[in-house]
ZATI-616517 format. One record per residue: residue in three letters; x, z, y of N, C-alpha, C, O in turn. Coordinates in pm, whole numbers, padded with zeros to 5 digits, always signed. Example, Ala and Ser with C-alpha at 12.3 -4.5 7.8 and 13.67 -1.06 7.14 Angstrom:
! residues 2
ALA+01319+00780-00569+01230+00780-00450+01320+00780-00330+01424+00846-00332SER+01285+00708-00225+01367+00714-00106+01290+00787+00003+01341+00804+00114
***
This chain:
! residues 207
UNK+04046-04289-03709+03975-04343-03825+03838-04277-03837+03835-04154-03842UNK+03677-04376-03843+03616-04297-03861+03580-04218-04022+03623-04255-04132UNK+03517-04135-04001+03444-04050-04093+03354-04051-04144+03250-04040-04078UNK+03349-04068-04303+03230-04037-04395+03101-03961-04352+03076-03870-04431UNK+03016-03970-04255+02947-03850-04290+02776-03871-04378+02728-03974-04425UNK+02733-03766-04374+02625-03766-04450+02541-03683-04420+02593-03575-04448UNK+02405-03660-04365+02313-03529-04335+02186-03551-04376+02113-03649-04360UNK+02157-03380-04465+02044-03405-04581+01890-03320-04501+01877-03198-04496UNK+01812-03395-04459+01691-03331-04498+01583-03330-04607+01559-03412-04695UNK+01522-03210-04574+01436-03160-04694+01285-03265-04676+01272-03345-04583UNK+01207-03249-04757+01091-03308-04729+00974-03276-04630+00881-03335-04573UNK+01032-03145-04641+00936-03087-04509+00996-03119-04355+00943-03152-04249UNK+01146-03091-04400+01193-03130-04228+01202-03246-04155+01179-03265-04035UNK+01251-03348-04270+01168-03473-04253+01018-03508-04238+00974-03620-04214UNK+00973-03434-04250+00796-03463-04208+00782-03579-04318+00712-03667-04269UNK+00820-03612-04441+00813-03720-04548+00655-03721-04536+00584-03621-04530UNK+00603-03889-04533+00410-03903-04575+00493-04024-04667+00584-04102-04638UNK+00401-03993-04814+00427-04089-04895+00242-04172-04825+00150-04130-04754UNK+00273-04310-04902+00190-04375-04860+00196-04510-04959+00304-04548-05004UNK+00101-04563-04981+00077-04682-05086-00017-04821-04982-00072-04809-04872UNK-00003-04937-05068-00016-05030-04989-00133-05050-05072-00168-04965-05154UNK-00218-05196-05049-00362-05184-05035-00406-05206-05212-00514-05180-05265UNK-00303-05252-05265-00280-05284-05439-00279-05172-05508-00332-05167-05619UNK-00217-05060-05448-00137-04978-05514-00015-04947-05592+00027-04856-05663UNK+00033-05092-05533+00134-05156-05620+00254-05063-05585+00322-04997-05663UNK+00264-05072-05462+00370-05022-05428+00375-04853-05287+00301-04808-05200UNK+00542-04809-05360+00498-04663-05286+00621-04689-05182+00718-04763-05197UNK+00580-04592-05053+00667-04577-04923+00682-04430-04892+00600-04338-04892UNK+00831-04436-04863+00842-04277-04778+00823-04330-04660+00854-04449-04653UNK+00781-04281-04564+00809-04246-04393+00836-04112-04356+00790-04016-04417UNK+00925-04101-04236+00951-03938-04203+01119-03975-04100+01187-04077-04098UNK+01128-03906-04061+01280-03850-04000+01399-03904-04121+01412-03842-04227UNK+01471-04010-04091+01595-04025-04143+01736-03931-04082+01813-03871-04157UNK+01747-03933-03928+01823-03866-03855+01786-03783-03758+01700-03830-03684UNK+01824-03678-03734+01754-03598-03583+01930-03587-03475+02048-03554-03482UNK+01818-03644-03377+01941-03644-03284+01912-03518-03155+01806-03464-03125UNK+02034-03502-03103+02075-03426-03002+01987-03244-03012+01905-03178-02948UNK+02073-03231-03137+02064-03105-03203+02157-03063-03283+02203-03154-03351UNK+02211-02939-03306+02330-02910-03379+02251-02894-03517+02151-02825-03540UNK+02342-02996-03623+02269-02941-03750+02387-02885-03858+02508-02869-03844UNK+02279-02858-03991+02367-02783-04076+02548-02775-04071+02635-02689-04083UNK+02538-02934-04043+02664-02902-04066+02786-02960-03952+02880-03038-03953UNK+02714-02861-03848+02721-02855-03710+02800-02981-03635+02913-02971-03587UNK+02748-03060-03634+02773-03192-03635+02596-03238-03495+02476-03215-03508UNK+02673-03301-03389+02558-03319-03334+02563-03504-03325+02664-03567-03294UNK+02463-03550-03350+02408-03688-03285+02346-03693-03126+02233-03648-03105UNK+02401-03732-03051+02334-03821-02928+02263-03878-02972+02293-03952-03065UNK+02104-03867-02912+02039-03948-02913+02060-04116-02899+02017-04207-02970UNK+02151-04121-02768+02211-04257-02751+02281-04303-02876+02208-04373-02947UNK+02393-04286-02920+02413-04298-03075+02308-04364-03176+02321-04480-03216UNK+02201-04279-03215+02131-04286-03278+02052-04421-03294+02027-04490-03393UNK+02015-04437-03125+01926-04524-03099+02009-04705-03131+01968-04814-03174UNK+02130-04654-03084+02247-04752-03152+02230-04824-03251+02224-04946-03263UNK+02222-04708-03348+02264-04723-03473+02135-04765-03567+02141-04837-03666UNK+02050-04720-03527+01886-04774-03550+01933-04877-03531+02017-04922-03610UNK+01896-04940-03427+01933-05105-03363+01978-05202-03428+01917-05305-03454UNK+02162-05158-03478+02204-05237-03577+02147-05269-03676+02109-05382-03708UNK+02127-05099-03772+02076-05135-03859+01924-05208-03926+01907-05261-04036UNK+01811-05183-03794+01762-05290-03794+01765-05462-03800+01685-05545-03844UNK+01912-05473-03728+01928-05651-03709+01994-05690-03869+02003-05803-03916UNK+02032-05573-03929+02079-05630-04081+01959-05637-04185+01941-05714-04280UNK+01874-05522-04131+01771-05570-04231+01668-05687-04200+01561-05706-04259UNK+01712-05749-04112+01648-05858-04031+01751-05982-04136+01690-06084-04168UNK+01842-05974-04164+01909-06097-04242+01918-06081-04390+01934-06174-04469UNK+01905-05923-04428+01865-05910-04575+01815-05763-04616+01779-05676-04537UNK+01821-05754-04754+01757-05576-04738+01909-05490-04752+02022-05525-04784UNK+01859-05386-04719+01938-05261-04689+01892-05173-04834+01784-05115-04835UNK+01963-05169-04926+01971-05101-05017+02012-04931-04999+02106-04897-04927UNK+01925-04830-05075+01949-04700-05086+01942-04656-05218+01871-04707-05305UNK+02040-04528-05236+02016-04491-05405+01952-04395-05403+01895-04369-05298UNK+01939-04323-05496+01948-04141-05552+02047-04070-05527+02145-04074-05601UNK+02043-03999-05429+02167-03886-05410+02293-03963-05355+02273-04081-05325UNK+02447-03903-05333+02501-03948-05249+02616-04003-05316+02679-03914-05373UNK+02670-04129-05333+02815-04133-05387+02920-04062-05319+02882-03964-05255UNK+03064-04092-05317+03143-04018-05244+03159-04141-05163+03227-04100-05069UNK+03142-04248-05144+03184-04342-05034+03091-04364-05005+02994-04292-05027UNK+03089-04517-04918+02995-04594-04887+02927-04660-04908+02813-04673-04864UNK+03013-04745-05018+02970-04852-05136+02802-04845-05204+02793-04750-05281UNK+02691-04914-05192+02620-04917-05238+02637-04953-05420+02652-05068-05462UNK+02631-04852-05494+02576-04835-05652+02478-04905-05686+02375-04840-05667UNK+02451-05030-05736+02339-05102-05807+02232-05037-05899+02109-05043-05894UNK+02322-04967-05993+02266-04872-06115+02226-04771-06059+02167-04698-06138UNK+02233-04727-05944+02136-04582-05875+02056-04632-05792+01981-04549-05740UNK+02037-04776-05747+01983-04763-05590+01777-04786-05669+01714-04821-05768UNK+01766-04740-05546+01579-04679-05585+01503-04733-05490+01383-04751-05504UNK+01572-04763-05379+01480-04813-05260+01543-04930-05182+01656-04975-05203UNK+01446-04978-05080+01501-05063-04990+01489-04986-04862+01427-04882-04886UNK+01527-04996-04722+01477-04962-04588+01426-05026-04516+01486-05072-04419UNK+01300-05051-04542+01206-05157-04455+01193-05198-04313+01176-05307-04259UNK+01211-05012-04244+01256-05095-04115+01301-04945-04014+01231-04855-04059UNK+01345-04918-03957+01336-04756-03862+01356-04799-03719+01417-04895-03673UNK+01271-04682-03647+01253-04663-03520+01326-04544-03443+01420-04482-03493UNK+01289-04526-03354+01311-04390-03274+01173-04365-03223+01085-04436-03175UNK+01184-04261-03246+01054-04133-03213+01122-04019-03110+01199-03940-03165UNK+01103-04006-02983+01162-03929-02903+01310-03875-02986+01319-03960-03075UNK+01414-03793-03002+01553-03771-03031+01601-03834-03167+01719-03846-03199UNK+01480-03875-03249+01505-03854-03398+01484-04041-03413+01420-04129-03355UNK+01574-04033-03520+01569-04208-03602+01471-04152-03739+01498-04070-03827UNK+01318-04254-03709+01255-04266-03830+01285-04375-03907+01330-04474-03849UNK+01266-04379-04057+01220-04502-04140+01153-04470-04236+01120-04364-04288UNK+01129-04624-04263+01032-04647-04383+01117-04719-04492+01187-04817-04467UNK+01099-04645-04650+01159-04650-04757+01046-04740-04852+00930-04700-04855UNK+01074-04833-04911+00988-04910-04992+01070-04861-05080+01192-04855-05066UNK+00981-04808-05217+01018-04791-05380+01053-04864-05441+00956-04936-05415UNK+01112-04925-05511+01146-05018-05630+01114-04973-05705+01097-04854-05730UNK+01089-05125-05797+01070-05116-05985+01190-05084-06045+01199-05063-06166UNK+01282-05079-05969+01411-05034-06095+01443-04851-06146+01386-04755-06092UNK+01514-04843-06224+01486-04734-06356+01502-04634-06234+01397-04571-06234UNK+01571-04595-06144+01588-04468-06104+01460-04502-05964+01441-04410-05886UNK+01404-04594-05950+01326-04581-05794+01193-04545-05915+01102-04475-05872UNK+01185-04589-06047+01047-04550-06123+01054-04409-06134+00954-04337-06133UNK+01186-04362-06146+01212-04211-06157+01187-04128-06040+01192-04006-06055UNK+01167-04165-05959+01162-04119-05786+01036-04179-05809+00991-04065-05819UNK+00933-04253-05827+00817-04289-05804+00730-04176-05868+00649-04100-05816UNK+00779-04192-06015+00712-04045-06064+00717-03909-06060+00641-03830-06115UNK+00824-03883-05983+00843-03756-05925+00766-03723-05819+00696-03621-05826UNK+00767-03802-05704+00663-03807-05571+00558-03805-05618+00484-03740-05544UNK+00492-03853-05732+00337-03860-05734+00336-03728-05841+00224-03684-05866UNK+00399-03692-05876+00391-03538-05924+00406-03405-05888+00397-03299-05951UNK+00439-03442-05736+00469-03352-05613+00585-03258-05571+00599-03156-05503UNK+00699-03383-05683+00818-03315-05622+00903-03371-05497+00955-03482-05491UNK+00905-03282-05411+00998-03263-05278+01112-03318-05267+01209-03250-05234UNK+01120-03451-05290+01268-03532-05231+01265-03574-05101+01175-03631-05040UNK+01422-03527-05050+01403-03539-04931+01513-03661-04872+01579-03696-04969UNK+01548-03725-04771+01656-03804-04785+01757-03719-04674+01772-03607-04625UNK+01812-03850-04673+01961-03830-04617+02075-03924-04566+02156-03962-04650UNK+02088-03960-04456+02150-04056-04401+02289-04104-04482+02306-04028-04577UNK+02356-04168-04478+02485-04181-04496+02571-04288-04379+02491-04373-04341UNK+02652-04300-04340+02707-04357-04218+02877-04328-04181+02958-04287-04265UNK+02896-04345-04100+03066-04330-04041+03043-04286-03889+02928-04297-03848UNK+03130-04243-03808+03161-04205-03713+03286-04120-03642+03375-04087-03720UNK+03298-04091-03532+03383-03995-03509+03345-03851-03436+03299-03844-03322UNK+03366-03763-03505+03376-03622-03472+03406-03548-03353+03463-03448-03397UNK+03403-03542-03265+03455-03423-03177+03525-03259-03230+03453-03176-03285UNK+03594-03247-03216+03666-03089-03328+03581-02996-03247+03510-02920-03314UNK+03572-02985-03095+03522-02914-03053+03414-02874-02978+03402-02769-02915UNK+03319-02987-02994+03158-02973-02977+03088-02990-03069+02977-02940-03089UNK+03179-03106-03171+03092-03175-03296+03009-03272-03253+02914-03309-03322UNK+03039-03327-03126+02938-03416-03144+03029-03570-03212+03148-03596-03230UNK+02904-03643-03235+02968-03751-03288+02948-03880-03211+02829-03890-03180UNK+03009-03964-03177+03062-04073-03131+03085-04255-03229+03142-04245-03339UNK+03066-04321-03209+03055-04495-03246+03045-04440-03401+03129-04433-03491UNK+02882-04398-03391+02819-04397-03519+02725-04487-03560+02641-04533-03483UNK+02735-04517-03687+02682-04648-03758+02609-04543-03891+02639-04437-03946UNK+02477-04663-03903+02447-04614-04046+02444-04699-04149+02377-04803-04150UNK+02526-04654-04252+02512-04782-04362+02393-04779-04459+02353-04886-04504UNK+02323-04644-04501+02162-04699-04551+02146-04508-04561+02209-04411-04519UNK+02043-04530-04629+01926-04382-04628+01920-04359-04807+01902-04451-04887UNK+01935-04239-04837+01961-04248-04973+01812-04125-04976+01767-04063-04880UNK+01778-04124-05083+01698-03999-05184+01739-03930-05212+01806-03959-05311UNK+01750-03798-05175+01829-03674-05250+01687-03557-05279+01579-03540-05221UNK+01755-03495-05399+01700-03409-05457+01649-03288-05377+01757-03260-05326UNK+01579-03213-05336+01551-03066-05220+01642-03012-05274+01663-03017-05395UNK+01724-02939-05176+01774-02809-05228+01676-02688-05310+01556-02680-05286UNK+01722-02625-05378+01621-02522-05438+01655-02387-05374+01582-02294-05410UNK+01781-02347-05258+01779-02253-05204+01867-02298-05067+01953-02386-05056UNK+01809-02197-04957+01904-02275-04830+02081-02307-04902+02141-02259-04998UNK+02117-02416-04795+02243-02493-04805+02290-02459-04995+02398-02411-05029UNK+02242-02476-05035+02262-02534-05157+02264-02638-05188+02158-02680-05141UNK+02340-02770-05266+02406-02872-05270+02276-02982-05337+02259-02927-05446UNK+02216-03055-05335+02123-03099-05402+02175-03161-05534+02279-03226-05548UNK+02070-03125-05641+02126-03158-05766+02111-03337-05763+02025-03410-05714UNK+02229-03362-05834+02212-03523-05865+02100-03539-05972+02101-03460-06066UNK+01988-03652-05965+01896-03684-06018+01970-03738-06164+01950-03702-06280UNK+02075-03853-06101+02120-03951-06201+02217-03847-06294+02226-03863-06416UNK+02253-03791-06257+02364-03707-06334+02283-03607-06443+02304-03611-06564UNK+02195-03524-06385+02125-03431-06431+02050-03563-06568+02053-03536-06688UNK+01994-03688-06517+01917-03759-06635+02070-03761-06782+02054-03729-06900UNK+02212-03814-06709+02318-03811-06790+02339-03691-06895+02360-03707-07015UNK+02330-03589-06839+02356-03486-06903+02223-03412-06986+02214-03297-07030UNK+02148-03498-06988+01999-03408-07042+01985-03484-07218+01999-03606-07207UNK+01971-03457-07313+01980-03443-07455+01897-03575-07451+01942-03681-07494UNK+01784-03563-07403+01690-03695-07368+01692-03788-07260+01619-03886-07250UNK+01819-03733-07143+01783-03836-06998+01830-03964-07043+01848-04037-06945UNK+01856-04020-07151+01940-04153-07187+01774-04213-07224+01738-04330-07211UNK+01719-04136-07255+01558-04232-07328+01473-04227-07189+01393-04313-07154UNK+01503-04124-07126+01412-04188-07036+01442-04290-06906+01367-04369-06850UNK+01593-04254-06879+01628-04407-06818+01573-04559-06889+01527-04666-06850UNK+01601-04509-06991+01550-04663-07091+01409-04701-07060+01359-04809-07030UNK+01356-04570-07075+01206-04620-07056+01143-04699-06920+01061-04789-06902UNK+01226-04616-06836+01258-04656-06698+01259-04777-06691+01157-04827-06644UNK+01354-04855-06726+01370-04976-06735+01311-05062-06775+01313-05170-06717UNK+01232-05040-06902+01115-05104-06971+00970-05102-06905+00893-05198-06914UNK+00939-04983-06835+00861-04995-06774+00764-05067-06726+00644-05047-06749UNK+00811-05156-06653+00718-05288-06580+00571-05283-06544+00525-05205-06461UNK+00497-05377-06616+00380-05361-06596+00290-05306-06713+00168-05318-06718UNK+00380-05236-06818+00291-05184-06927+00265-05038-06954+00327-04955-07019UNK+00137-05033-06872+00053-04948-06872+00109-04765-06943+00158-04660-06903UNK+00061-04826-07063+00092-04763-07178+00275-04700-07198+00278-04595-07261UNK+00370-04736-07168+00496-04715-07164+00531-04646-07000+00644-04606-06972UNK+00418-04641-06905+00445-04622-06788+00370-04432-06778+00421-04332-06728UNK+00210-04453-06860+00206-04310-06895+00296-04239-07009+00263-04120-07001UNK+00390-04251-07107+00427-04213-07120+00598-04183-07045+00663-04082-07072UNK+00646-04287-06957+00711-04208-06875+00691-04116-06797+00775-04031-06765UNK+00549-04123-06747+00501-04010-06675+00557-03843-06731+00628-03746-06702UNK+00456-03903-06837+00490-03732-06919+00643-03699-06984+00682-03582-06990UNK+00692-03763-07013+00880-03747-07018+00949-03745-06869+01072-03746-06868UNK+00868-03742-06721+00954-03749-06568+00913-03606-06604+00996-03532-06656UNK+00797-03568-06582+00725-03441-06596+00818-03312-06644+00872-03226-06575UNK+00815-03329-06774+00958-03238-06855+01070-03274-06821+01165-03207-06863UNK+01098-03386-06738+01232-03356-06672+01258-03265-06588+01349-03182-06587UNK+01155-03289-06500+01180-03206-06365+01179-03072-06406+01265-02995-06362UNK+01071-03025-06505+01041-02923-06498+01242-02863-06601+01291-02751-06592UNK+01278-02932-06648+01433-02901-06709+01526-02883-06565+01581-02780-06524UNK+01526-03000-06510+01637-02999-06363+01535-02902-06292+01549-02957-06183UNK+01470-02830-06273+01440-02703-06212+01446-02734-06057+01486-02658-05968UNK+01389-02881-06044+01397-02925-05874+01248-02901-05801+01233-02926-05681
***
């Protein structure tokens, strides 16, 4: 049976370039989704061959529709509506490593990730996928990726990244500013003041 897995880079190790299109309308991550044929954190290795696989597929699906990503990681596979923040526009291979490109959404948590990036906080992503394990090399075998999520930086090595959506749940005010989130749109005026309520978030979730 395969296996859940999941592997998080930071924004730096991903080499993340945010980037905007000619409107300004809209924002993009690019950077390292997967690095292959290297032992990582969680000593788990990708074949490059694998990789290049699994790119492949998941290119021919976003070729018939989009590939949805959230904030941080559920415990399955299942894409979350109410978390997802991005689409995956399209990924390559770059010598060992699977790159992509993340288009932002207008919805409440990709506005929340929009204003975080342009405030210069460090989200980094993180694959999510299935495969099978080796016990005793770790490498992994008929691996698939089901999409690329946003996760929070760790704030100290292998430390767990804080959930964005959870941390907004549990914050005295994160219920108003999801709302605002949502309201958002194209009004100006409701969009700087989400600014300055993402602002005192972050600076509360301590990311």
């Amino acid at each position: 049976m395969a296996l859940y897995l999941k592997e998080n880079l930071t924004f730096d190790t991903a080499k993340i370039v945010l980037k905007e299109d000619a409107e300004g309308k809209n924002l993009f991550m690019e950077g390292i989704c997967i690095q292959g044929g290297v032992k990582n954190a969680n000593e788990r290795v990708y074949p490059v061959n694998e990789i290049s696989k699994a790119v492949e597929t998941l290119n021919e699906q976003i070729k018939d529709g989009s590939v949805l990503g959230e904030v941080d990681h559920p415990d399955d596979l299942k894409i979350n509506l109410d978390r997802v923040c991005h689409t995956i526009e399209k990924m390559w291979m770059d010598g060992p490593n699977g790159y992509g490109k993340l288009k932002i959404l207008p919805t409440p948590m990709g506005e929340l990730v929009k204003t975080m990036l342009q405030n210069g906080v460090k989200l980094g992503v993180s694959s999510r996928g299935s495969g099978n394990v080796d016990p005793a090399t770790g490498h992994v075998s008929d691996f698939e990726i089901v999409t690329v999520d946003v996760v929070a930086q760790p704030s100290a090595p292998n430390a767990y990244p804080k959930a964005i959506y959870e941390g907004l749940m549990n914050m005295k005010y994160g219920h108003n500013v999801l709302e605002m989130a949502r309201e958002a749109g194209e009004d100006n005026k409701v969009q700087r003041y989400l600014k300055s309520e993402v602002v005192r978030l972050i600076r509360d979730l301590k990311i």
